[in-house]
DSSP file (Angstrom, degrees, kcal/mol; ACC not computed):
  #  RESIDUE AA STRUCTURE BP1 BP2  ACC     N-H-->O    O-->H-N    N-H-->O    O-->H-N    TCO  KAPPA ALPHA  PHI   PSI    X-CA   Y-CA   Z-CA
    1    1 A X              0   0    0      0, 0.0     3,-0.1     0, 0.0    33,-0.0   0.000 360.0 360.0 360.0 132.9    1.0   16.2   -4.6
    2    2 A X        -     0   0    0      1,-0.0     2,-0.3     0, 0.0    91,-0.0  -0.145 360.0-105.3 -47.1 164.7   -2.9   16.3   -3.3
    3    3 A X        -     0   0    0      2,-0.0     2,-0.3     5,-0.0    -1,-0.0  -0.655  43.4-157.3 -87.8 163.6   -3.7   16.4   -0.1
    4    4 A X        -     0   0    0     -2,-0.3   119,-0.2     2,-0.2   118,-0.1  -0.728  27.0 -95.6-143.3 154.8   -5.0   13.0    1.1
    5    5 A X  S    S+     0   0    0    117,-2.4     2,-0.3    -2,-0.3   118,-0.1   0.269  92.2  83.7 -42.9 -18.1   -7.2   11.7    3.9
    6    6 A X  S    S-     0   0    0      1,-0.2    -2,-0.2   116,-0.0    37,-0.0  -0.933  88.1 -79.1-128.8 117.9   -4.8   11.1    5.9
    7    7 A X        -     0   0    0     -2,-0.3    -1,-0.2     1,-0.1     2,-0.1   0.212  53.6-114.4 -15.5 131.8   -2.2   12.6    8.7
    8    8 A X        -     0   0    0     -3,-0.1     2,-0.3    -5,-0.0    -1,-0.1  -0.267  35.5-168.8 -66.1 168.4    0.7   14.4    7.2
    9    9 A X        -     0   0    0     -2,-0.1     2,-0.4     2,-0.0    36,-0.0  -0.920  28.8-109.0-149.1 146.3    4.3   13.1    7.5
   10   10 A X        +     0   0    0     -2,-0.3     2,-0.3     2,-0.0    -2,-0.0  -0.929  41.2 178.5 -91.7 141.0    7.5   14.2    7.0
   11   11 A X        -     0   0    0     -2,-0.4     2,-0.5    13,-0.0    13,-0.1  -0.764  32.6-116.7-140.7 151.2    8.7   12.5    4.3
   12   12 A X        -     0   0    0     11,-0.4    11,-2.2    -2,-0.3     2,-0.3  -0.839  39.5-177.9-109.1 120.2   12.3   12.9    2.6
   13   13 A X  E     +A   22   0A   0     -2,-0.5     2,-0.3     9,-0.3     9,-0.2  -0.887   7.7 164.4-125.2 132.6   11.7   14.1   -1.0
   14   14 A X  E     -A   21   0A   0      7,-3.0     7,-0.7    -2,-0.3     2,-0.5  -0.898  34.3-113.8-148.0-172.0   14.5   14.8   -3.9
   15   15 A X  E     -A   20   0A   0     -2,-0.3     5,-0.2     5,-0.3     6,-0.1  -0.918  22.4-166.9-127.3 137.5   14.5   15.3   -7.4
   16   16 A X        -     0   0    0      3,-3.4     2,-0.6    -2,-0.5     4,-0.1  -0.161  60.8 -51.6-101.0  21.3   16.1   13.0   -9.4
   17   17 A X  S    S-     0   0    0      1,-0.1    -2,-0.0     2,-0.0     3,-0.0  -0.941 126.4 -20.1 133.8-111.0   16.9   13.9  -13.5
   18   18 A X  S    S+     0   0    0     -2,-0.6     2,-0.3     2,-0.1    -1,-0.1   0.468 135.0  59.9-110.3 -18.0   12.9   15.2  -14.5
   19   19 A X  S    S-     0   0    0     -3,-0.1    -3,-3.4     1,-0.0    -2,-0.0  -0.795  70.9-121.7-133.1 172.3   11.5   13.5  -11.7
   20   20 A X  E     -A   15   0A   0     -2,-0.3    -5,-0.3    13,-0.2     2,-0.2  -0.291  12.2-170.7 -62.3 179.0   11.0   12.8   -7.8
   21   21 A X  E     -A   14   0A   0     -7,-0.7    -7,-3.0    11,-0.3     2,-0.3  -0.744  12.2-143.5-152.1 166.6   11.3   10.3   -5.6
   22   22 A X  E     -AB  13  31A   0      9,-1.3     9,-2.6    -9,-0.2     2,-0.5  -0.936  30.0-111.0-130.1 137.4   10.4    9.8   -2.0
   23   23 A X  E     - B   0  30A   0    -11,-2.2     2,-0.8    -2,-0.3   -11,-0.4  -0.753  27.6-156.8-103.4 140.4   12.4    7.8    0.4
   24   24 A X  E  >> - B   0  29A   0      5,-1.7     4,-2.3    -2,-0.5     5,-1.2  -0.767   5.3-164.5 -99.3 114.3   10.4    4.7    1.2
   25   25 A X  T  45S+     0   0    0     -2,-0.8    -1,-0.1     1,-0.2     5,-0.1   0.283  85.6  62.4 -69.2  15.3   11.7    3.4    4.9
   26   26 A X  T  45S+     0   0    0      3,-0.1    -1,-0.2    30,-0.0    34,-0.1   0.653 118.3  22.4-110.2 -45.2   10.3    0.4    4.7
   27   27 A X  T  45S-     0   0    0      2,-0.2    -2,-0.2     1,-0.0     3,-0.1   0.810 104.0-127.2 -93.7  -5.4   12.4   -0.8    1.5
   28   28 A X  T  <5S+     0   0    0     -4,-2.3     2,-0.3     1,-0.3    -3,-0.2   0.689  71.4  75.4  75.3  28.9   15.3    1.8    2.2
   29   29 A X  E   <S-B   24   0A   0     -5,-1.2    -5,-1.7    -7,-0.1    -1,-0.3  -0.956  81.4 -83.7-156.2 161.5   15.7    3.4   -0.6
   30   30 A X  E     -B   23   0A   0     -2,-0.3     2,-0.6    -7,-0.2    -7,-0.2  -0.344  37.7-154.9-100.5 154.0   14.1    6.1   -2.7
   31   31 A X  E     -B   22   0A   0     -9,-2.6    -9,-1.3    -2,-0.2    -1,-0.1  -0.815  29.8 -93.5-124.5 141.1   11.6    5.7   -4.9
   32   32 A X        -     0   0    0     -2,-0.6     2,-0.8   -11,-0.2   -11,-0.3  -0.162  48.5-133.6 -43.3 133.0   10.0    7.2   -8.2
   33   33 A X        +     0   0    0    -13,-0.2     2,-0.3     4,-0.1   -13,-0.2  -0.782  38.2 166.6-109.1 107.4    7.4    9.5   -6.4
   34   34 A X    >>  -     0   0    0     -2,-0.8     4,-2.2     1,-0.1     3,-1.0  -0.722  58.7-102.1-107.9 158.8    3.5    8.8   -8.5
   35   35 A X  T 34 S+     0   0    0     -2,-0.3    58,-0.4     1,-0.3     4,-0.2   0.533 126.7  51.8 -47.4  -3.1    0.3   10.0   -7.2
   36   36 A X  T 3> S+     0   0    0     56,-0.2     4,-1.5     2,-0.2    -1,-0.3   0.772 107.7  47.4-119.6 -31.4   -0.1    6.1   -6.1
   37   37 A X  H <> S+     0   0    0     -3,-1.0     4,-1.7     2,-0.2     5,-0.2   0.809 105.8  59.3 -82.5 -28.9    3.2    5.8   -4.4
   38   38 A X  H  X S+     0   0    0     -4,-2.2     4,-0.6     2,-0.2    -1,-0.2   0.730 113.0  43.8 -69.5 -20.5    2.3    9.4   -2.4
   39   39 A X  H >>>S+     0   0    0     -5,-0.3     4,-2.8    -4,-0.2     5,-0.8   0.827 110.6  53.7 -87.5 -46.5   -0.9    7.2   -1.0
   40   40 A X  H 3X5S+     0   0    0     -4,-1.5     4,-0.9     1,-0.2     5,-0.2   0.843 112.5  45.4 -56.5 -23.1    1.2    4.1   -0.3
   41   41 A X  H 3X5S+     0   0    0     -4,-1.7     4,-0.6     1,-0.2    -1,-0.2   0.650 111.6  48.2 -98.2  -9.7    3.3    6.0    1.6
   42   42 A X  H <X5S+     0   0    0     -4,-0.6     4,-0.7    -3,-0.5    -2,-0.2   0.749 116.0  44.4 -63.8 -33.4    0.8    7.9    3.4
   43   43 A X  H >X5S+     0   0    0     -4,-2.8     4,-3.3     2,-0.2     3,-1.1   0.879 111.7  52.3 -91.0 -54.0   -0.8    4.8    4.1
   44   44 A X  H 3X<S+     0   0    0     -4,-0.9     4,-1.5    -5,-0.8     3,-0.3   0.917 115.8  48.9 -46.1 -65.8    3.0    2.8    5.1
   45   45 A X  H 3< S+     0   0    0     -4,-0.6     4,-0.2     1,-0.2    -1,-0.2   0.698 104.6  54.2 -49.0 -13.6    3.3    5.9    7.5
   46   46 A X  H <X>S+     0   0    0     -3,-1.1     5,-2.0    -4,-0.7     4,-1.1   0.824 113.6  45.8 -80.1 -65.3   -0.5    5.6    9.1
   47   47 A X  H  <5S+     0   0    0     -4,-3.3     6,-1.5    -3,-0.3    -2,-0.2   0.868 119.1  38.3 -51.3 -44.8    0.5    1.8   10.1
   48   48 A X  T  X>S+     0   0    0     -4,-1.5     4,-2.7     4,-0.3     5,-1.1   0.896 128.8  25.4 -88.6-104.7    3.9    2.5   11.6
   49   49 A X  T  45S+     0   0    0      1,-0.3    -3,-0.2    -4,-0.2    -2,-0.2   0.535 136.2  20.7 -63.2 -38.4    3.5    5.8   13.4
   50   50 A X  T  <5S+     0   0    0     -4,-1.1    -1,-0.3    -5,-0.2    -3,-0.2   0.902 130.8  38.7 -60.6 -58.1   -0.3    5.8   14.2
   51   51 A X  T  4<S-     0   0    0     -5,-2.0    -3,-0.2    -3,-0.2    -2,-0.2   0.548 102.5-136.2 -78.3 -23.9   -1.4    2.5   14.0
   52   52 A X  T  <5 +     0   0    0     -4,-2.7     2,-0.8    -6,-0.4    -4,-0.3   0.903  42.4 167.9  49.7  64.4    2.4    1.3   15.9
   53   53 A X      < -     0   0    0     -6,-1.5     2,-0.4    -5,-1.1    -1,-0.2  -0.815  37.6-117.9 -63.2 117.8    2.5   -1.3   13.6
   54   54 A X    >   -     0   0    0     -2,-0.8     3,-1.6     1,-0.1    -6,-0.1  -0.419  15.4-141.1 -54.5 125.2    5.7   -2.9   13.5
   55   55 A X  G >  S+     0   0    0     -2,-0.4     3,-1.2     1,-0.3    -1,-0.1   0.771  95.3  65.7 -76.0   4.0    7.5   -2.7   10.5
   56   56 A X  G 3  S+     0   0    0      1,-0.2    -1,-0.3     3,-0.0    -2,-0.1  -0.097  97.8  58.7 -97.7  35.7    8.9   -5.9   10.2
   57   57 A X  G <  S+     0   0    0     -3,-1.6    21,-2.1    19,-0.1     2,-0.3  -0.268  91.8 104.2-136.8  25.4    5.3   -7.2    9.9
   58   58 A X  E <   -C   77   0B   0     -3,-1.2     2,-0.3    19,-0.2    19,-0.2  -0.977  53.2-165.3-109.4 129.3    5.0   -4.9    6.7
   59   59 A X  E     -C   76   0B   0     17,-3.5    17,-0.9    -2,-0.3     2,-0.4  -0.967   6.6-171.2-102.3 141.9    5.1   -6.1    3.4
   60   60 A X  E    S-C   75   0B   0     -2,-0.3    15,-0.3    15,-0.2     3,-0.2  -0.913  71.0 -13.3-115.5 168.4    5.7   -3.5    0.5
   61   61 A X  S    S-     0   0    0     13,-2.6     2,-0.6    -2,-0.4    -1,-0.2   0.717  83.3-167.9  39.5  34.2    5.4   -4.5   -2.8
   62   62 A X        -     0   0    0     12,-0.4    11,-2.2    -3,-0.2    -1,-0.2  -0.222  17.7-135.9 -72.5 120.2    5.3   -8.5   -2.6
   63   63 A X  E     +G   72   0C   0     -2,-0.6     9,-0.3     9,-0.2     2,-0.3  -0.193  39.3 149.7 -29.7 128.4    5.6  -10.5   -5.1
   64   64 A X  E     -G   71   0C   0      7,-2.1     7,-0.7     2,-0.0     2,-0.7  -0.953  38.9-106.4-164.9 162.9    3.3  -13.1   -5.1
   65   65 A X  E     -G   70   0C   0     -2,-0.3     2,-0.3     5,-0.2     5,-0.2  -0.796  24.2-172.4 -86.3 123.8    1.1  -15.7   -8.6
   66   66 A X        -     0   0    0      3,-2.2    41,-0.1    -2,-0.7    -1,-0.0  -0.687  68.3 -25.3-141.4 128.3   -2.0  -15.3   -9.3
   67   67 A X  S    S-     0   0    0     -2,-0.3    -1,-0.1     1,-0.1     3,-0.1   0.780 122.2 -57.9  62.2  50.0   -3.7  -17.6  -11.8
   68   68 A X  S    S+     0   0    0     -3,-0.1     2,-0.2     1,-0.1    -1,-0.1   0.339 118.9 105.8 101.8 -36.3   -0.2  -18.3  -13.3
   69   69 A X  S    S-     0   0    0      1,-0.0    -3,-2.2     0, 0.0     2,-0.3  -0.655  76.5-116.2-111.6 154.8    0.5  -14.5  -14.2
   70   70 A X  E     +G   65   0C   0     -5,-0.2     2,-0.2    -2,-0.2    -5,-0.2  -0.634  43.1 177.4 -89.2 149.3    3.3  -12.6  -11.5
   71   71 A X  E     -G   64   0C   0     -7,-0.7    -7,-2.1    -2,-0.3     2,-0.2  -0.675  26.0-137.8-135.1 173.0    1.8   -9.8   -9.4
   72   72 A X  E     -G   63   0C   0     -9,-0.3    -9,-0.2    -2,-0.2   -10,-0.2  -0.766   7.9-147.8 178.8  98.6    2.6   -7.3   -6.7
   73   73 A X        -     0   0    0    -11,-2.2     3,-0.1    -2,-0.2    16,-0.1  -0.205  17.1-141.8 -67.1 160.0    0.4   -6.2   -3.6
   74   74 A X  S    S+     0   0    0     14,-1.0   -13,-2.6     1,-0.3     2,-0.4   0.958  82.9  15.2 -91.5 -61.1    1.2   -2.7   -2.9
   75   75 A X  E     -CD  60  88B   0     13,-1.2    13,-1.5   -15,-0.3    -1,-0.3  -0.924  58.8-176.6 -87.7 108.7    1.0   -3.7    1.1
   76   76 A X  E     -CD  59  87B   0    -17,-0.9   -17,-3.5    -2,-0.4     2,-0.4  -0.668   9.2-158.5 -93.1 141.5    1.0   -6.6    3.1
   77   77 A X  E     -C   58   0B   0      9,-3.1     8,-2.8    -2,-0.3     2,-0.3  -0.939  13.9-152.8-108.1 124.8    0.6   -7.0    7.0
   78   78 A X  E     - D   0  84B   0    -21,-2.1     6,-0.3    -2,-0.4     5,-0.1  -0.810  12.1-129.2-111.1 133.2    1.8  -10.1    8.4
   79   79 A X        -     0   0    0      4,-1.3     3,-0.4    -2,-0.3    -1,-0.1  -0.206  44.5 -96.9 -33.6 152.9    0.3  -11.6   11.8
   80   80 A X  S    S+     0   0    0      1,-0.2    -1,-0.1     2,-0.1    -2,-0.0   0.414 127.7  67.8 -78.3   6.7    3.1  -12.4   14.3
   81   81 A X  S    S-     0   0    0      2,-0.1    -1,-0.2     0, 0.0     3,-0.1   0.373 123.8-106.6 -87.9  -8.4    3.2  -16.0   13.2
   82   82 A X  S    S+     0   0    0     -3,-0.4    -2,-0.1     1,-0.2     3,-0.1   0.274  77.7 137.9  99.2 -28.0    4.6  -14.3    9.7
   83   83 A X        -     0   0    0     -5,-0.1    -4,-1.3     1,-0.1     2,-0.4  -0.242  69.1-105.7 -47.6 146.2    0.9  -15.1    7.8
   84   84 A X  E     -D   78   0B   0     -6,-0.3    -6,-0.3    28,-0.2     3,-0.1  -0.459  40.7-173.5 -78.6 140.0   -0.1  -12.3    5.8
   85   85 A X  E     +     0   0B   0     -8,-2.8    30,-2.0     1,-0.5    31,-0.7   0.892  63.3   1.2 -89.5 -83.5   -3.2  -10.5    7.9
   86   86 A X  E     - e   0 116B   0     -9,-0.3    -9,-3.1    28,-0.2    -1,-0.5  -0.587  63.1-142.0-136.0 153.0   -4.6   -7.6    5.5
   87   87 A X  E     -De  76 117B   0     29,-3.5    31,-4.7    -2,-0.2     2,-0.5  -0.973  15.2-152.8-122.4 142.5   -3.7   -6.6    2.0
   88   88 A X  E     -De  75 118B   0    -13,-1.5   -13,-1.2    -2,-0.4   -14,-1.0  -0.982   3.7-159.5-116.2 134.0   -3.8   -3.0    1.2
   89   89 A X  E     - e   0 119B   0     29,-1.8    31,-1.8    -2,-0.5     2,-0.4  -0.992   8.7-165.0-108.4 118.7   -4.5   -1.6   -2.5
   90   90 A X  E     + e   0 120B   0     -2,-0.5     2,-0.3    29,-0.2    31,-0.3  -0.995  10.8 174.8-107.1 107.4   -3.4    1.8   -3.1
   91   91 A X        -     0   0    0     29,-0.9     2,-0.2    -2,-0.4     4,-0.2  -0.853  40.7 -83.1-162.9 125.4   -4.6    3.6   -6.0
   92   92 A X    >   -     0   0    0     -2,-0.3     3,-3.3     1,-0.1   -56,-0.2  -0.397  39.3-114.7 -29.4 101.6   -4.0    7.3   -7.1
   93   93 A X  T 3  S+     0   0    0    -58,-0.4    -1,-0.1     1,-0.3    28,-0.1   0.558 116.4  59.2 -71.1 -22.2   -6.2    9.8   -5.6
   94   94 A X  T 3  S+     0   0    0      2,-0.1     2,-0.7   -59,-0.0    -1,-0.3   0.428  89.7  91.3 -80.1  14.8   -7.7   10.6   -9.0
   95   95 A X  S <  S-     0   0    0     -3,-3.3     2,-0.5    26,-0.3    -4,-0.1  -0.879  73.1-142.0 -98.8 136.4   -8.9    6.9   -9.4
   96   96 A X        -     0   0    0     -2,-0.7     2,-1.5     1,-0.0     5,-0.2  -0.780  16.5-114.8-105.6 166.9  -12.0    6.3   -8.3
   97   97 A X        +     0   0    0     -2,-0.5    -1,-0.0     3,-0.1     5,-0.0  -0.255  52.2 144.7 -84.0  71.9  -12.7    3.0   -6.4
   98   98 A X     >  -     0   0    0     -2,-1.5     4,-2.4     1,-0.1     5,-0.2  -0.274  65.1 -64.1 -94.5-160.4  -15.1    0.9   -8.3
   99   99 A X  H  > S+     0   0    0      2,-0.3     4,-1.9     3,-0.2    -1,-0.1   0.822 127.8  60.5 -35.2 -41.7  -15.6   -3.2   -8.9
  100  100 A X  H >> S+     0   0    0      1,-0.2     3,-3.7     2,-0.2     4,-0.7   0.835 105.3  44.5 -69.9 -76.2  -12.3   -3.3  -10.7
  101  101 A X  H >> S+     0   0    0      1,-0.3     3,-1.9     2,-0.2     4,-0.7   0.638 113.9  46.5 -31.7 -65.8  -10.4   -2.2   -7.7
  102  102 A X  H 3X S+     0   0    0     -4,-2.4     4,-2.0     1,-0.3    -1,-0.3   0.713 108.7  56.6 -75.0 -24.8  -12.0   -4.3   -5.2
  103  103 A X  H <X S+     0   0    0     -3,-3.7     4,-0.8    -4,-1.9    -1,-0.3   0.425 106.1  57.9 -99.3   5.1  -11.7   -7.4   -7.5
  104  104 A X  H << S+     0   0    0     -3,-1.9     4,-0.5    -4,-0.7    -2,-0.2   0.917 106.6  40.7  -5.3 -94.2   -7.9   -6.6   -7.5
  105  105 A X  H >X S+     0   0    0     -4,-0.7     3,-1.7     2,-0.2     4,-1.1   0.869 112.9  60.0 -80.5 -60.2   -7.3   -6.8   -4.2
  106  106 A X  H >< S+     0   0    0     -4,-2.0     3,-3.3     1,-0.3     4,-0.2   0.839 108.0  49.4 -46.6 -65.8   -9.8  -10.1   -4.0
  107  107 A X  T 3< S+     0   0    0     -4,-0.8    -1,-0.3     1,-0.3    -2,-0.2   0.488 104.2  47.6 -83.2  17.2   -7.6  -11.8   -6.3
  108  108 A X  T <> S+     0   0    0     -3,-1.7     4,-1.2    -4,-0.5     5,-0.4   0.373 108.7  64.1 -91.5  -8.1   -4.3  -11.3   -4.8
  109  109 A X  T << S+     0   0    0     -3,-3.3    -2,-0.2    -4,-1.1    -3,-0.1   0.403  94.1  65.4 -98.3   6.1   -6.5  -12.6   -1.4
  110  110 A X  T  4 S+     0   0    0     -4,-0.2    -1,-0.1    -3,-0.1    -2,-0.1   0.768 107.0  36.4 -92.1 -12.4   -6.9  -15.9   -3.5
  111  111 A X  T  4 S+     0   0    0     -4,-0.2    -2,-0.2   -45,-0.0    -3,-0.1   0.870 127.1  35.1 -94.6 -49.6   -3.2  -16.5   -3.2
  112  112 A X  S  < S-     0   0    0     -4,-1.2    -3,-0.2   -29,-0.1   -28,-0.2   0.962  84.4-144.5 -80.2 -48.1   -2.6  -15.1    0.5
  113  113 A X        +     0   0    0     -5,-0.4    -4,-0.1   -30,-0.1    -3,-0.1   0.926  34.7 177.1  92.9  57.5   -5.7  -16.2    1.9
  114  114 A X        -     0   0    0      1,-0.1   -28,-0.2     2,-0.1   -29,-0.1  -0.334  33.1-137.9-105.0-178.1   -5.9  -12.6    4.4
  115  115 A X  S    S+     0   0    0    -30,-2.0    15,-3.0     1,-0.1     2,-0.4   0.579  85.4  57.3-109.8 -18.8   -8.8  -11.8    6.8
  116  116 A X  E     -eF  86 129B   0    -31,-0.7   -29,-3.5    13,-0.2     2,-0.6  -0.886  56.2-171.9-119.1 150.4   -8.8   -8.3    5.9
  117  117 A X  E     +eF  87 128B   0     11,-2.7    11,-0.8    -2,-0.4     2,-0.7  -0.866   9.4 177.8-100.5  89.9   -9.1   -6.0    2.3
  118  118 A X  E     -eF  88 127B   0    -31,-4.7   -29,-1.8    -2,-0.6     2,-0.4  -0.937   3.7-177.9-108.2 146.6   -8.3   -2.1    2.6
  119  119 A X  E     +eF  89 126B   0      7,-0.8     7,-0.9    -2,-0.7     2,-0.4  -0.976  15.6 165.5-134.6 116.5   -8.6   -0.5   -0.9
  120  120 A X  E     -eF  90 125B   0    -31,-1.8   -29,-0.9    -2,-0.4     5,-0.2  -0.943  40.7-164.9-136.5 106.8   -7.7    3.6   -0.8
  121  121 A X        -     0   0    0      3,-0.9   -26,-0.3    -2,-0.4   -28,-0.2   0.058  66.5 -93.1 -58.7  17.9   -7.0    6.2   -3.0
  122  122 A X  S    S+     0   0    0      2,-0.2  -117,-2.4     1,-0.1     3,-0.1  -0.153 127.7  47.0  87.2 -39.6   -5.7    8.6   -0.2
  123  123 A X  S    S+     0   0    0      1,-0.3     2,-0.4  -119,-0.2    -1,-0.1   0.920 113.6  50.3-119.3 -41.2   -9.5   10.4    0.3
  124  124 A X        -     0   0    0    -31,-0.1    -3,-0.9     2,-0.0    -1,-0.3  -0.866  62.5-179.3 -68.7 112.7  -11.6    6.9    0.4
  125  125 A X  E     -F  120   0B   0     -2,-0.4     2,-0.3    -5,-0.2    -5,-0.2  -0.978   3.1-174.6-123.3 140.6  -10.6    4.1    2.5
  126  126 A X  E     -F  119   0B   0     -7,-0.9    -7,-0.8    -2,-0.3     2,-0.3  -0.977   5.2-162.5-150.2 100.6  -12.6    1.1    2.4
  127  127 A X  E     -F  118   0B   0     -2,-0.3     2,-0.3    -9,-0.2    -9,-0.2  -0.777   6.2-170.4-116.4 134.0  -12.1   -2.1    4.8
  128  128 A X  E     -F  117   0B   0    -11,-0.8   -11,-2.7    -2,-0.3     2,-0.3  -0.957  12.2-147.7-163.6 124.3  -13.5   -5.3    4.0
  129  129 A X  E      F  116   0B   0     -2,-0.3   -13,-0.2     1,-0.2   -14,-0.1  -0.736 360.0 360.0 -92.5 120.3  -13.6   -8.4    6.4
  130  130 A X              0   0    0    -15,-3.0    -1,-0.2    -2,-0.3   -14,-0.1   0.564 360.0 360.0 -61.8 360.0  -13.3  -12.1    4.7
């Protein structure tokens, strides 16, 4: 996997069949490991251990409608009233971050309604205040 932008971790890695996975502590369980999941869990591991996020104010992968059609933020941060805070969009370090990406993230903020946007690919992080 690239290297990323971000503090290293150790992170619990296995092979599965043909492919990885990585175990994600936030859902408990391992997961197929893609260049987009190696940022998201860079990123989960930045909140927790850096940031001292609690992780029971982490969302990963929520469900949530917008305009009708089912979606799924890659992270959500909850205030300690349980509102969602920030969405994070996590994107593969070989995407680069244009309009589309940022108008992603905007409409998944038309359903949560957050005060913050981070949009990253692992080497670009990009924070943007409603």
């Amino acid at each position: 996997m690239n290297e990323l932008n971000l503090p290293t971790f150790p992170f619990r890695i296995r092979t599965s069949g043909q492919s990885k996975e990585i175990f994600d502590s936030l859902r408990r369980k391992y997961v197929r490991l893609t260049p987009e999941e190696w940022v998201r869990q860079h990123f989960i591991m930045y909140i927790r251990n850096v940031l001292s996020y609690p992780s029971g104010f982490i969302s990963v992968e929520k469900a949530l409608l917008v305009n009708t059609k089912s979606r799924r933020t890659d992270i959500v941060i909850h205030e300690k009233s349980g509102q969602p805070w920030m969405i994070i969009e996590c994107k593969a370090p070989s995407v680069n971050i244009d309009e589309k990406t940022f108008y992603q993230a905007a409409n998944y903020n038309h359903t949560l309604k957050v005060k913050y946007l981070v949009v990253t690919n692992g080497i670009k992080h990009f924070l943007l205040q409603i």
